[in-house]
Backbone of each chain as ProteinMPNN parsed JSONL, in Angstrom:
{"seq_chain_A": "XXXXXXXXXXXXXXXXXXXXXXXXXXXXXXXXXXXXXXXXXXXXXXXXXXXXXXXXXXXXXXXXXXXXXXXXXXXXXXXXXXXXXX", "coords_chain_A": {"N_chain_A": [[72.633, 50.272, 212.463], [73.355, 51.682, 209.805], [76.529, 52.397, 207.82], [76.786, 55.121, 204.865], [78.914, 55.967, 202.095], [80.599, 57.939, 199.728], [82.639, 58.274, 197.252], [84.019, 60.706, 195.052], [86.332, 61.109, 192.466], [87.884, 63.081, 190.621], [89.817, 63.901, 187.411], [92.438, 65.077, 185.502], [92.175, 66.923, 184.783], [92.665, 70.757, 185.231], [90.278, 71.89, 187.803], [88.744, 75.359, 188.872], [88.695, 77.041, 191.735], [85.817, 78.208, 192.108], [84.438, 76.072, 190.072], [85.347, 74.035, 191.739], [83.67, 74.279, 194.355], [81.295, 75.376, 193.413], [80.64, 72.381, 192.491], [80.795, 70.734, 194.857], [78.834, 72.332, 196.915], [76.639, 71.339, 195.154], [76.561, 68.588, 195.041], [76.101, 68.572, 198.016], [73.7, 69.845, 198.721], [72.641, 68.145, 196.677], [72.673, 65.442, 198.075], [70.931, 66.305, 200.543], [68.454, 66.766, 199.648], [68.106, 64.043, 198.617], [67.496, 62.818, 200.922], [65.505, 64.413, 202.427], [63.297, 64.367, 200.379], [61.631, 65.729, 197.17], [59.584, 67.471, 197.924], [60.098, 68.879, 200.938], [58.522, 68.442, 203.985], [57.954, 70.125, 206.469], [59.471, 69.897, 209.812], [58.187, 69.084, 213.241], [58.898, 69.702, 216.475], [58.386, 67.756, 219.341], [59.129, 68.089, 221.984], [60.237, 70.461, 222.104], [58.744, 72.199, 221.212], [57.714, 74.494, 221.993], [59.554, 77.13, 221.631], [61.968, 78.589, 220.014], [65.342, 77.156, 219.305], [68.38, 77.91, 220.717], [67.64, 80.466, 218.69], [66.049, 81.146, 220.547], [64.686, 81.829, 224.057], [64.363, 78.476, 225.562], [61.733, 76.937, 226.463], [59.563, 74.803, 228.141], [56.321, 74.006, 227.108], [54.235, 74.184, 228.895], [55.215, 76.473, 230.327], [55.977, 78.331, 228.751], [53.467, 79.241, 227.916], [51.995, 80.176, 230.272], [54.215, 82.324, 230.683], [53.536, 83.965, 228.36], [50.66, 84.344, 228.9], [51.354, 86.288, 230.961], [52.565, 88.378, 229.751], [51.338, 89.606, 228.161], [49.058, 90.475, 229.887], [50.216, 92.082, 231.5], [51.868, 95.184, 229.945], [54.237, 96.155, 230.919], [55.687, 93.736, 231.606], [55.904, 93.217, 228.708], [57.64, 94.607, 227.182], [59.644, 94.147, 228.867], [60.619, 91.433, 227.991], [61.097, 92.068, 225.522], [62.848, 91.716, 222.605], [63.615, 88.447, 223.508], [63.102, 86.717, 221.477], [60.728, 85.092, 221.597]], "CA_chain_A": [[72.833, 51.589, 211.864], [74.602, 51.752, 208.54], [77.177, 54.131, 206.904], [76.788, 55.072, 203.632], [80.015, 56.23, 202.094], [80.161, 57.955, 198.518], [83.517, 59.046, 197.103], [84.23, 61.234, 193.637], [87.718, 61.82, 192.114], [88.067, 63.928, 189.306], [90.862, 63.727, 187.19], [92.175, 65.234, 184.277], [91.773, 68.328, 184.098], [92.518, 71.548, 186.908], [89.243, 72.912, 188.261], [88.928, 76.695, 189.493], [87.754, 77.526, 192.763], [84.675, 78.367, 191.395], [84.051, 75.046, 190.185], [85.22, 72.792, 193.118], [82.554, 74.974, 195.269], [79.939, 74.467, 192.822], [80.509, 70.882, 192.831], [80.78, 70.643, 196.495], [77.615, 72.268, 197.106], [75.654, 70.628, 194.372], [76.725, 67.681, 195.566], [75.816, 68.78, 199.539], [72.827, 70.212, 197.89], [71.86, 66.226, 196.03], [72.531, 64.587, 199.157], [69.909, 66.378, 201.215], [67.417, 66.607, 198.562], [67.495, 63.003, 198.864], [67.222, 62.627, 202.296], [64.427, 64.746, 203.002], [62.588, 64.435, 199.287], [61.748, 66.923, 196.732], [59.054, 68.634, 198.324], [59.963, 68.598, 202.499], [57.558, 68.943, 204.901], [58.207, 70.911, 207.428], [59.352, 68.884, 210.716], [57.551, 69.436, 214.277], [59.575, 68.833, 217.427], [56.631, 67.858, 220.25], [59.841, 68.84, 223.004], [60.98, 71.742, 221.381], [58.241, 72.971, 220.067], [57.409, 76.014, 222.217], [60.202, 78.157, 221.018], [62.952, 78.165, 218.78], [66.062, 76.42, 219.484], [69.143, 78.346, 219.749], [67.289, 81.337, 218.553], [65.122, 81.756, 221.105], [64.638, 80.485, 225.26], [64.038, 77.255, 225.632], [60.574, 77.073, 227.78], [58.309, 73.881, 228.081], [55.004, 74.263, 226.502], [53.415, 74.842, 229.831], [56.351, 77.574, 230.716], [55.503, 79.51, 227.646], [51.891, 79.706, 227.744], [52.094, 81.09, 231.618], [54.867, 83.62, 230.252], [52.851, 84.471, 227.217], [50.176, 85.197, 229.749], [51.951, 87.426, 232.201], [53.362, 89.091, 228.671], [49.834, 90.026, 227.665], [48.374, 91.305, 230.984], [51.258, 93.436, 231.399], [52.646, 95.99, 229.207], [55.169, 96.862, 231.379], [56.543, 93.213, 231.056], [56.123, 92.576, 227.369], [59.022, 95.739, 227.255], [61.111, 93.293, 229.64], [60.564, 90.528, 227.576], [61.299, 92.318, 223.944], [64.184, 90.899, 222.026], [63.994, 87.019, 224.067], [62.244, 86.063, 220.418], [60.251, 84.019, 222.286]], "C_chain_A": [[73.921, 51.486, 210.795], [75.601, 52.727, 208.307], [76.936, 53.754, 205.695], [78.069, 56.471, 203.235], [80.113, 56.535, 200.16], [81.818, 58.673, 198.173], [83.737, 59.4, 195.335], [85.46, 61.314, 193.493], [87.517, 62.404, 191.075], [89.466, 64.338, 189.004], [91.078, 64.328, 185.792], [92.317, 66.713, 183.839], [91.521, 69.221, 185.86], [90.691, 72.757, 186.7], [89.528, 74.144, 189.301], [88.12, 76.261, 190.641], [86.665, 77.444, 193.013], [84.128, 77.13, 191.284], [83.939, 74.068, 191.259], [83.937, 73.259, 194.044], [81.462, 74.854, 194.288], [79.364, 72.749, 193.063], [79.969, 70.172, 194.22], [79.52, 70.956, 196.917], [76.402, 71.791, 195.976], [75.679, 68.667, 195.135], [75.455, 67.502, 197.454], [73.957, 68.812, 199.393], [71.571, 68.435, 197.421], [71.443, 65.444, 197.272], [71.249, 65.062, 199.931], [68.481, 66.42, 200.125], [66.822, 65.135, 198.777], [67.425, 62.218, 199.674], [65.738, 62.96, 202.241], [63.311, 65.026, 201.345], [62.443, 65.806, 198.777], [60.562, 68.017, 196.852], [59.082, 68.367, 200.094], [59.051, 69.164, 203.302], [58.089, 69.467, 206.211], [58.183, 70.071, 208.976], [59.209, 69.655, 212.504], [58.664, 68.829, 214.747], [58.798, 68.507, 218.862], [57.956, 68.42, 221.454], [60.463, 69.961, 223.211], [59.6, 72.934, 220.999], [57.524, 74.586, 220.463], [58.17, 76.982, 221.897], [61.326, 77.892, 220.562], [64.332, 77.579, 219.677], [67.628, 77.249, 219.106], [69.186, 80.048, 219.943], [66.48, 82.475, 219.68], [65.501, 81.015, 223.142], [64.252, 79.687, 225.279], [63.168, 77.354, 226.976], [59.647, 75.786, 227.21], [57.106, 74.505, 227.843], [54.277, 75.154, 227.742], [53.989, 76.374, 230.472], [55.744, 78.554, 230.055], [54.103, 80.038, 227.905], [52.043, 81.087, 229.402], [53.131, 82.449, 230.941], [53.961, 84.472, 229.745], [51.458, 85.186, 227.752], [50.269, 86.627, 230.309], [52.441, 88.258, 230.994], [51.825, 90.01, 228.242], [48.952, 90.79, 228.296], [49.155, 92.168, 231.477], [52.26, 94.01, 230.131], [54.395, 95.791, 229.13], [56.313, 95.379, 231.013], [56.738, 92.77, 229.903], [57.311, 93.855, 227.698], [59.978, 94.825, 227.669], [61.336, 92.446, 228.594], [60.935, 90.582, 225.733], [62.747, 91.818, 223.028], [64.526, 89.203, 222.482], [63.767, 86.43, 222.574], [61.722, 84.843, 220.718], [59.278, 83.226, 221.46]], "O_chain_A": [[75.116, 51.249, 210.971], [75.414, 53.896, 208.646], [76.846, 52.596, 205.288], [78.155, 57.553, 203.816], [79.803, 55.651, 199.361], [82.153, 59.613, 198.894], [83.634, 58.519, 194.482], [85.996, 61.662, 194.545], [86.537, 61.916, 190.511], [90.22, 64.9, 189.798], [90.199, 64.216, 184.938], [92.515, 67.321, 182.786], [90.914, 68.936, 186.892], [90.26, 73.679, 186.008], [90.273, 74.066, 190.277], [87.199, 75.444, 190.654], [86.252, 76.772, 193.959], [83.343, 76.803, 192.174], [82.945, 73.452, 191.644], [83.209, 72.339, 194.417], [80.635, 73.99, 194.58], [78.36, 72.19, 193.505], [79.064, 69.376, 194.472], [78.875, 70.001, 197.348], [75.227, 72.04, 196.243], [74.79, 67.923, 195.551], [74.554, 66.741, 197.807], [73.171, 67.989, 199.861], [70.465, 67.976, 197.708], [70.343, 64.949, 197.519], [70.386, 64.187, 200.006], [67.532, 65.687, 200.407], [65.643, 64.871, 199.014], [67.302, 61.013, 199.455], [64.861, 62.114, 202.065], [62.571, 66.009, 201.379], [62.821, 66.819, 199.366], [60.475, 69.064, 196.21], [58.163, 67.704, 200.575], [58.829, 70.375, 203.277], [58.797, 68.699, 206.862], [57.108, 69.625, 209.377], [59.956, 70.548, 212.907], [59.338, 67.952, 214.207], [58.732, 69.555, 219.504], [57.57, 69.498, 221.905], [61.073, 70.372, 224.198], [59.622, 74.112, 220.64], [57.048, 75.457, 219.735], [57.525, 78.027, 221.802], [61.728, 76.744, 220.756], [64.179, 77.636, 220.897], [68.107, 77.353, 217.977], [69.921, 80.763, 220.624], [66.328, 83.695, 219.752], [66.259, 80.091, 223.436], [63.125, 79.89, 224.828], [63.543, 77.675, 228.104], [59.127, 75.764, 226.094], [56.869, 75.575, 228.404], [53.882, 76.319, 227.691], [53.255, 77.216, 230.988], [55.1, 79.474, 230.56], [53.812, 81.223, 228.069], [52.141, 82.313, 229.454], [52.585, 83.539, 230.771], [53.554, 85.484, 230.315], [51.075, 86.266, 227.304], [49.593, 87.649, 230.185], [52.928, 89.255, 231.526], [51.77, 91.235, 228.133], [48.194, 91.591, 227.749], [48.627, 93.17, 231.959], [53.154, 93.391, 229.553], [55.261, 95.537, 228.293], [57.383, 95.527, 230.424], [57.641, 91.947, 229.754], [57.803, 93.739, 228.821], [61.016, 94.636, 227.035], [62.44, 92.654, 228.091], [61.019, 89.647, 224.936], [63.711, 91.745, 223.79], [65.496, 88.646, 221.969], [64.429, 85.399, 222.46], [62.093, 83.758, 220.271], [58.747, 82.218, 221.928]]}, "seq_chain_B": "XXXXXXXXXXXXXXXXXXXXXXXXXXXXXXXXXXXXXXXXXXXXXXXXXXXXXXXXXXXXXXXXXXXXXXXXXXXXXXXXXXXXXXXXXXXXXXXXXXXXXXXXXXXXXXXXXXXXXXXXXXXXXXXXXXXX", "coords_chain_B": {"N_chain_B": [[90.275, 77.878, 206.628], [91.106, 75.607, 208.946], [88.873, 73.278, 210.227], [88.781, 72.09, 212.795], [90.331, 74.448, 213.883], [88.415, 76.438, 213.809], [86.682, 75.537, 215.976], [88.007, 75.589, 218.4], [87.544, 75.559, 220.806], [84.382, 74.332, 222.55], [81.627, 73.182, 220.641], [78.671, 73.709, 219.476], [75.967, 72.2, 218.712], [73.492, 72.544, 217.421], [73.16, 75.201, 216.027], [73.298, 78.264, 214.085], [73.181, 78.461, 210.576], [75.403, 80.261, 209.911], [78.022, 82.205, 208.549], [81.097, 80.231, 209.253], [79.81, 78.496, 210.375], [78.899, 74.685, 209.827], [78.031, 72.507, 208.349], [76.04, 70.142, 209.976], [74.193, 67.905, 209.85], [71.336, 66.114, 207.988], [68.12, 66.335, 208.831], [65.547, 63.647, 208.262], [63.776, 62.551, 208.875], [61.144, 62.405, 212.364], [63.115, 63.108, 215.059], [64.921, 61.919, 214.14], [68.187, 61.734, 212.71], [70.729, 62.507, 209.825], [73.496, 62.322, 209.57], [76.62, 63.978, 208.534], [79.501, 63.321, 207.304], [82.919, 64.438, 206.328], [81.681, 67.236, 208.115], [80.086, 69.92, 206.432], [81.489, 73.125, 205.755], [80.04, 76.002, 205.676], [78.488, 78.031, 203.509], [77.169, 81.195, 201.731], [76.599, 80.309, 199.047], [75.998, 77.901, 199.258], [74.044, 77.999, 200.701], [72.198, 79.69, 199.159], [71.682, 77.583, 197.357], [70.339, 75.357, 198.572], [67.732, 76.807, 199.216], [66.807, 77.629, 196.841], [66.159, 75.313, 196.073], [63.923, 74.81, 197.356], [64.73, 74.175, 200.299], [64.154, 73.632, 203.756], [65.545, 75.549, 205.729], [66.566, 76.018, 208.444], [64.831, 74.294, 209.815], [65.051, 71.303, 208.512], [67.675, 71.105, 208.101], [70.755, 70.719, 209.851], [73.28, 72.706, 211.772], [76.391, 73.094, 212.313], [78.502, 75.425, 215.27], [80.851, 77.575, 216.736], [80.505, 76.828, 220.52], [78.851, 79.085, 221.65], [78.528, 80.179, 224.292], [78.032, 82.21, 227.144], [76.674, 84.241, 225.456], [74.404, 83.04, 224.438], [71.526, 82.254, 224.535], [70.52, 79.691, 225.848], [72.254, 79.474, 227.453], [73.495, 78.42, 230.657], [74.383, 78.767, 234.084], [76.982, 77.39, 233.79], [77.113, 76.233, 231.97], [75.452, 74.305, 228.713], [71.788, 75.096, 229.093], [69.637, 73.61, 227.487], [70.633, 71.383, 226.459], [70.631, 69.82, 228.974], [68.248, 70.189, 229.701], [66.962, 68.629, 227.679], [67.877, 66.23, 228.093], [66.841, 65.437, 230.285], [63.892, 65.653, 229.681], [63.654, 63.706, 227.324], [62.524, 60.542, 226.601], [64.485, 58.709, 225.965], [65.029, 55.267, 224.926], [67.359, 53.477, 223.732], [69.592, 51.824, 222.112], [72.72, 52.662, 222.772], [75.059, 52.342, 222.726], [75.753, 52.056, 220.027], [76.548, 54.37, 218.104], [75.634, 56.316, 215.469], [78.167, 57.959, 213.217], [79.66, 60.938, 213.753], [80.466, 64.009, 212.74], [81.509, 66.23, 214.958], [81.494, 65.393, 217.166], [83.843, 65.012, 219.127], [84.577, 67.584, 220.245], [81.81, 68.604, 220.651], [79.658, 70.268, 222.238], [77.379, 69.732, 224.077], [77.968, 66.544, 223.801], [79.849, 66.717, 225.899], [78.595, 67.303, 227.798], [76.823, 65.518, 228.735], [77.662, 62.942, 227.529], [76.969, 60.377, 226.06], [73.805, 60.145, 226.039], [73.307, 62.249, 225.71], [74.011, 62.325, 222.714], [71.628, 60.433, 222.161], [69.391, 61.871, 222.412], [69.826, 64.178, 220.571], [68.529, 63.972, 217.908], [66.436, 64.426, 218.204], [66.287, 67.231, 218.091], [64.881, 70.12, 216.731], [65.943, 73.002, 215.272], [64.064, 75.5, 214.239], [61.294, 74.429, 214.841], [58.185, 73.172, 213.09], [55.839, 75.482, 213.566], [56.697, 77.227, 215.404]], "CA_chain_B": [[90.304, 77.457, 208.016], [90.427, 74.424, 209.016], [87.27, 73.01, 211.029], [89.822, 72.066, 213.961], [90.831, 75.207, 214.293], [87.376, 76.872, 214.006], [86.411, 74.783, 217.206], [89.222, 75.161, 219.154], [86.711, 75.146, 222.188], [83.52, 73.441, 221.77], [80.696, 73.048, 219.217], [77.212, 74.019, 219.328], [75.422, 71.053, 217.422], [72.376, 73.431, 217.422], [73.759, 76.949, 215.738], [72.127, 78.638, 213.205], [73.702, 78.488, 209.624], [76.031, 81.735, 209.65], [79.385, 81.974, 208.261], [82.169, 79.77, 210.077], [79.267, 76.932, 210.864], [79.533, 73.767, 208.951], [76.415, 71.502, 207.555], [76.162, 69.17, 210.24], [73.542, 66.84, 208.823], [70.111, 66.545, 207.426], [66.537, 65.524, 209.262], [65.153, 62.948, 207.589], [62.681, 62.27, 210.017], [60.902, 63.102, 213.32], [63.757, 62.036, 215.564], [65.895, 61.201, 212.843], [68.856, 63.121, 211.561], [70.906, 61.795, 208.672], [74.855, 62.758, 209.758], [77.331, 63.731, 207.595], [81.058, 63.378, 208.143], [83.188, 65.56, 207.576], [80.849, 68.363, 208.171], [80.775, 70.436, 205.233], [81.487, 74.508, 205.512], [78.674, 76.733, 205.389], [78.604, 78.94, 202.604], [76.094, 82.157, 200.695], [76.317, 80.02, 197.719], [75.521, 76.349, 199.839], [72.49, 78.158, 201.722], [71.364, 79.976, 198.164], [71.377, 76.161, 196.516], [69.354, 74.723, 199.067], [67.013, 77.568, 199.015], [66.058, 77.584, 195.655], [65.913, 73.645, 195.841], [62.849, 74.332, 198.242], [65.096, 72.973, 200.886], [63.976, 74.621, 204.532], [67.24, 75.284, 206.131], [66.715, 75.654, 209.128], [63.915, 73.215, 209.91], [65.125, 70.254, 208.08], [68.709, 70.604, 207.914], [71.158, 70.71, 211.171], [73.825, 73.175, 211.554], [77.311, 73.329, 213.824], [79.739, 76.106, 215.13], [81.544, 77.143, 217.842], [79.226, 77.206, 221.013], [79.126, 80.917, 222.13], [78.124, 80.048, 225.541], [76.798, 83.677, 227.891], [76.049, 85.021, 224.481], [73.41, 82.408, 223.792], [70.126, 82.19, 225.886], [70.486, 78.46, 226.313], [73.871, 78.994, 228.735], [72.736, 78.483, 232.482], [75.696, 78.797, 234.925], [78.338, 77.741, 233.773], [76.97, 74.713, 231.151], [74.234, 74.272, 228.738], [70.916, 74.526, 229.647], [69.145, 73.304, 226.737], [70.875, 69.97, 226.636], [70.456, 69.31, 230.483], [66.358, 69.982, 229.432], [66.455, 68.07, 226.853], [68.567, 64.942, 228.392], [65.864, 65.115, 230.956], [62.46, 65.065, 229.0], [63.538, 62.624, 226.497], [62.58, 59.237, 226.936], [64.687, 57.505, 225.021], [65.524, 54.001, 225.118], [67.731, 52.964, 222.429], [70.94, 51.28, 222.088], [73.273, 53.703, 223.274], [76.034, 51.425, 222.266], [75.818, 52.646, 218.247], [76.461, 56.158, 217.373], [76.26, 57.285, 214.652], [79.383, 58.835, 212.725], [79.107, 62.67, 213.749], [81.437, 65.498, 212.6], [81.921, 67.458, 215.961], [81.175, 64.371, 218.915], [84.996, 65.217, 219.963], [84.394, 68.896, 220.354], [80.491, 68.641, 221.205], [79.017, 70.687, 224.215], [76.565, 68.435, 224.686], [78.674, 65.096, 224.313], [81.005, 67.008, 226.915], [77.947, 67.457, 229.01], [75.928, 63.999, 229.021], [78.266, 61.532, 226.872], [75.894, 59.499, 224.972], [72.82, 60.486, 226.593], [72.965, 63.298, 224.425], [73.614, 61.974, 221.193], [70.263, 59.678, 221.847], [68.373, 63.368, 222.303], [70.47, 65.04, 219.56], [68.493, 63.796, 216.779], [65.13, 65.429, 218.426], [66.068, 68.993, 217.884], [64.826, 71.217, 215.373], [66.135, 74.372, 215.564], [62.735, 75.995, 214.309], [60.048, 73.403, 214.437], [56.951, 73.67, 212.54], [54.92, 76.301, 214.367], [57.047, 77.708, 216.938]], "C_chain_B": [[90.303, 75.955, 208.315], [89.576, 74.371, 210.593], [88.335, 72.913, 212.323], [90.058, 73.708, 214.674], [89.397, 76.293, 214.737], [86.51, 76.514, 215.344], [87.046, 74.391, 217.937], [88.365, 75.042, 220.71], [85.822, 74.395, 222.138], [82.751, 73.909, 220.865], [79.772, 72.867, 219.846], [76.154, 73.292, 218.519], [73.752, 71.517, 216.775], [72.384, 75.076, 216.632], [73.078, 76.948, 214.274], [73.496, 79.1, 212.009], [74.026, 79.739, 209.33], [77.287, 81.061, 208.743], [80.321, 81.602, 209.201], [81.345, 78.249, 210.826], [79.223, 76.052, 209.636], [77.97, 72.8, 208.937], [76.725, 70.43, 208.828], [75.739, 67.507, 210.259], [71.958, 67.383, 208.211], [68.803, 66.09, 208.609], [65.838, 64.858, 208.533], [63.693, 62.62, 207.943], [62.375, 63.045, 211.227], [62.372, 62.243, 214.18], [64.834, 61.448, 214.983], [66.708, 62.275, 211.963], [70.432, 62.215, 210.959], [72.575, 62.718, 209.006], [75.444, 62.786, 208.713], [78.462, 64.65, 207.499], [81.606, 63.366, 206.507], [81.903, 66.406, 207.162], [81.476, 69.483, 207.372], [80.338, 72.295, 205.544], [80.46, 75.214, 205.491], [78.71, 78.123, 204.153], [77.151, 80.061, 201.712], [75.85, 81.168, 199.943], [75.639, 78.729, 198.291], [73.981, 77.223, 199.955], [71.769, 78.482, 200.34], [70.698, 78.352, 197.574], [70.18, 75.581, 197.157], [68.391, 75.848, 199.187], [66.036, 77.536, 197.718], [66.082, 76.354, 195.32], [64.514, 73.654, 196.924], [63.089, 73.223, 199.761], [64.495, 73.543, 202.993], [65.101, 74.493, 205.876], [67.516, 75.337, 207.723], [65.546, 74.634, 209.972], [64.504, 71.92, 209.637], [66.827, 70.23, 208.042], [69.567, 71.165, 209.695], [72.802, 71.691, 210.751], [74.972, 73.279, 213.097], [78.301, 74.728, 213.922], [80.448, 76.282, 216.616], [80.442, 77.79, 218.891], [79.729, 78.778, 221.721], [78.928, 81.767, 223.615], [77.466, 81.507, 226.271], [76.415, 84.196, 226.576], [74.732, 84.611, 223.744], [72.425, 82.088, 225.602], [70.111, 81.301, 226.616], [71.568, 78.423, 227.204], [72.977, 79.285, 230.108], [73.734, 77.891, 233.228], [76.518, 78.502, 233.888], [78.174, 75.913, 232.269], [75.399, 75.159, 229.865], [73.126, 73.947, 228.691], [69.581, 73.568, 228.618], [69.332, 71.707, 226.563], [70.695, 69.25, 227.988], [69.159, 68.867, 230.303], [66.491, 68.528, 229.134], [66.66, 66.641, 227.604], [66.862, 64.521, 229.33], [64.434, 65.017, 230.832], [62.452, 64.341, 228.238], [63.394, 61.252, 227.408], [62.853, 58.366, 226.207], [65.053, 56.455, 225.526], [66.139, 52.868, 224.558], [69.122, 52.732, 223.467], [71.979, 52.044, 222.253], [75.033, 53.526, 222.365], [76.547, 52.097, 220.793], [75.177, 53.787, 218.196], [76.889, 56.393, 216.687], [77.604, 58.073, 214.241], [79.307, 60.209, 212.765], [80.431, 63.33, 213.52], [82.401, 66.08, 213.766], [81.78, 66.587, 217.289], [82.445, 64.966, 219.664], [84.915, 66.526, 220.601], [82.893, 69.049, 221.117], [80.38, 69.226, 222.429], [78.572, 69.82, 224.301], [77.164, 66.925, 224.988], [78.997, 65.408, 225.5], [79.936, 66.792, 227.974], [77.36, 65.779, 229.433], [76.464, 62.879, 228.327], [77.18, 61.183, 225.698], [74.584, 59.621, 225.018], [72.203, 61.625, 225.654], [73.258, 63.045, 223.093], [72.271, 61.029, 221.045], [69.413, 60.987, 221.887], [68.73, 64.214, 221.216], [69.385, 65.314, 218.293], [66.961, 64.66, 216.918], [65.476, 66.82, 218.044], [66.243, 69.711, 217.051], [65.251, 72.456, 215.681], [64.823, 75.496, 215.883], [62.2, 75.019, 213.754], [58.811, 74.219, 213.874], [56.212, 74.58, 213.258], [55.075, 76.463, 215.031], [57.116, 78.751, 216.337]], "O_chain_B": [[89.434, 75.215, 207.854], [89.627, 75.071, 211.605], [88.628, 74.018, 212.78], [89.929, 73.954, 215.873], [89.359, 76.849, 215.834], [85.645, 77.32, 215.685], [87.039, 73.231, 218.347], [88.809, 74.33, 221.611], [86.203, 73.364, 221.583], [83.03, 74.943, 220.257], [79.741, 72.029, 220.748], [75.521, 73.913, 217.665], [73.084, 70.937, 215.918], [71.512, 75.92, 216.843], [72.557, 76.061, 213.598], [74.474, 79.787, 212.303], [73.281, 80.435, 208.64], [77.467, 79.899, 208.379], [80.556, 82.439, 210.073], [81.853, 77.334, 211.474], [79.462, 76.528, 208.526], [77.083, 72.735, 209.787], [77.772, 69.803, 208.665], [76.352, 66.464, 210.486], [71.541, 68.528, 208.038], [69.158, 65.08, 209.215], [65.205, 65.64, 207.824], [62.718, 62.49, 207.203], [62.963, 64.106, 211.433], [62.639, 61.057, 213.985], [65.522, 60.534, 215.438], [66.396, 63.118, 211.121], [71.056, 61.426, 211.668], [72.632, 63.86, 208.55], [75.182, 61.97, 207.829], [78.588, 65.873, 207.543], [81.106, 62.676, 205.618], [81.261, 66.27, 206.121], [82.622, 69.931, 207.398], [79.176, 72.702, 205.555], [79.637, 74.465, 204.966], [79.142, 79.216, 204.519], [76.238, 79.464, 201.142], [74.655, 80.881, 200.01], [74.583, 78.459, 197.719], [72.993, 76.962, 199.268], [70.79, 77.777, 200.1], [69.505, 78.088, 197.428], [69.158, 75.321, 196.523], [67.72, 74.975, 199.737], [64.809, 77.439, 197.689], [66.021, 76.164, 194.105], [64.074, 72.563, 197.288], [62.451, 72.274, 200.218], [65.391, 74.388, 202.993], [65.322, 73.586, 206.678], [68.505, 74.802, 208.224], [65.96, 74.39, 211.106], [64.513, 71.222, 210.651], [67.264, 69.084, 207.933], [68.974, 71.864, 210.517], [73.403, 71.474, 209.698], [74.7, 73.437, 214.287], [78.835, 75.15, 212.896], [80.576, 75.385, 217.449], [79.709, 78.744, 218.631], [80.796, 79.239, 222.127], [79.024, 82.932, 224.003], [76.352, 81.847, 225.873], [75.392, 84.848, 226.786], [74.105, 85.248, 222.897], [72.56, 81.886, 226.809], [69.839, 81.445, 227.807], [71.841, 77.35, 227.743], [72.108, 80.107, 230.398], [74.005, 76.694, 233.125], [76.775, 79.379, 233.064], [78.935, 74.999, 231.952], [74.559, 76.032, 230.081], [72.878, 72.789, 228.359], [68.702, 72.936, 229.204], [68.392, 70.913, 226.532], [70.622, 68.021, 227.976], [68.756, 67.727, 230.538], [66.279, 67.554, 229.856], [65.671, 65.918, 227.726], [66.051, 63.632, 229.071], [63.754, 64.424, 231.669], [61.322, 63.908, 228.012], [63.916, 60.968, 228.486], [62.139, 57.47, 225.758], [65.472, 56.528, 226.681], [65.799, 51.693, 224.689], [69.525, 53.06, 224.583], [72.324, 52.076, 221.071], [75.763, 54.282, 221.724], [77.673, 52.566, 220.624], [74.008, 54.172, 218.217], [78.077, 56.701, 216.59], [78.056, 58.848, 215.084], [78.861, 60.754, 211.755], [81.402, 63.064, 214.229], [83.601, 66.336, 213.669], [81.957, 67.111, 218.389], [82.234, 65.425, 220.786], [85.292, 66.475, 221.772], [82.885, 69.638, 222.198], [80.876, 68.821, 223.481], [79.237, 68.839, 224.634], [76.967, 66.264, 226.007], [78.623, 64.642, 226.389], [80.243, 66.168, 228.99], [77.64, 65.147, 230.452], [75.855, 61.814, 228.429], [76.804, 61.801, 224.702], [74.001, 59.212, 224.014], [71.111, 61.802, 225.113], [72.606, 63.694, 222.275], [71.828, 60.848, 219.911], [68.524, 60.913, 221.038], [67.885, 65.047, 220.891], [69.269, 66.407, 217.738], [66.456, 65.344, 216.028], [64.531, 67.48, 217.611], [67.313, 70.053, 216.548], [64.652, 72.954, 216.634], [64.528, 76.09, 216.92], [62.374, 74.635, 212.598], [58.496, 75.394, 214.061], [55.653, 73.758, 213.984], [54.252, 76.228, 215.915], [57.395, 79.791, 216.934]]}, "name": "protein", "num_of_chains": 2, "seq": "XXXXXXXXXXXXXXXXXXXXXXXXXXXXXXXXXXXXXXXXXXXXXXXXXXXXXXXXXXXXXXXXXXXXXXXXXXXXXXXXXXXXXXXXXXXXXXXXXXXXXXXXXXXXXXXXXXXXXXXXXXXXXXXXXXXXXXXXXXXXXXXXXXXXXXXXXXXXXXXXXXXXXXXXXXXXXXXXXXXXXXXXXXXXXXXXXXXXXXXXXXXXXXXXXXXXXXXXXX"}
C-alpha cells in the first residue's frame, strides 16, 4: 500500500481568505476527480445495499424485504415505520 | 476550529457531509477508498465544487464527524451497531498488518470498537449505494 504525498507552497504574495478556500477546494475538488474519473459511476455496496448508511437502519437484504412486507400489508405499520427512511 | 477539538469524543467515519464534518476520503473502487490525511473541512463552497464537477457526494466520496451516537439509528446499546454488522458479514482476509493513513483512526468509533477489523470493513461502506 503506497502513500502518495503532494505538497504546494505559495509564496510571494498575501492571499485573502477567499482565495486560500478556493484553492483548497479546487485542489480537494482535482484530487477526487482523479480518483474516481471524470464521469463516476455510481458505486453499489452488495452488504449495504438494502438501506442507506447512516441515513437510514441498517437491515440485511433479507431483513428489509420481510419489513417491506409487513409495511405493505399493514397500514397501521407503515405509520410506525414513517420517518426510519428505510 | 480545530478538527481535535471538533472530535473531542469520537468520529463517525460514516456521517453525512454537513457542516463541522471533514472530507474523509474518496471511493475509488468497490471496496476501495482512497484516504486522505489530514481530513479536509467540509464546506457549501467544497460540496458546490464537487457538484458541479459531476462528482456524487455522497456515493463516491466518504465523509467524517463527530459520532452522535442515540441520535443515529445505527446506536444499539450502548455501541455501534452498524460496525458490529458489518465486522461480522465481511469476509475479509487481508493483511491487517498495513493500514492505510486515515484522518480520524485515533478518534474512530469503529477502530474503538473492533481495532483493525474495522478498518479492513471500512472501505466497504457507501453511505448511499447505487439503488438503495
Amino acid at each position: 500500500m503506497a502513500d502518495y504525498k503532494f505538497e504546494f507552497t505559495l509564496s510571494g504574495a498575501t492571499l485573502s481568505d477567499e482565495q486560500k478556500l478556493r484553492i483548497s477546494n479546487d485542489i480537494a475538488t482535482a484530487v477526487t476527480k482523479a480518483v474516481v474519473g471524470d464521469s463516476p459511476q455510481l458505486m453499489g455496496a452488495p452488504m449495504f445495499s438494502a438501506c442507506r448508511i447512516n441515513g437510514g437502519k441498517y437491515l440485511i437484504g433479507a431483513e428489509a424485504a420481510e419489513l417491506l412486507r409487513a409495511v405493505e400489508a399493514s397500514p397501521a405499520k407503515a405509520s410506525l415505520t414513517r420517518g426510519m427512511n428505510i | 476550529m480545530e478538527l481535535a477539538e471538533q472530535i473531542r469524543e469520537t468520529t463517525c467515519p460514516s456521517a453525512p457531509p454537513d457542516t463541522g464534518a471533514v472530507l474523509l476520503g474518496v471511493i475509488a473502487g468497490k471496496g476501495e477508498v482512497v484516504y486522505i490525511t489530514p481530513s479536509m473541512p467540509v464546506t457549501s463552497s467544497l460540496l458546490e465544487s464537487f457538484s458541479q464537477n459531476g462528482i456524487p457526494v455522497e456515493n463516491r466520496l466518504r465523509f467524517a464527524s463527530r459520532c452522535i451516537q442515540h441520535q443515529c439509528v445505527q446506536w444499539s446499546g450502548d455501541r455501534c451497531g452498524l460496525i458490529d454488522r458489518a465486522v461480522l458479514t465481511a469476509e475479509k482476509d487481508e493483511d491487517r498488518a498495513a493500514l492505510p493513513k486515515c484522518g480520524i483512526r485515533s478518534t474512530c468509533r469503529w477502530f474503538a470498537q473492533h481495532g483493525k477489523n474495522a478498518c479492513a470493513v471500512c472501505p466497504e461502506v457507501v453511505r448511499k449505494p447505487a439503488g438503495a
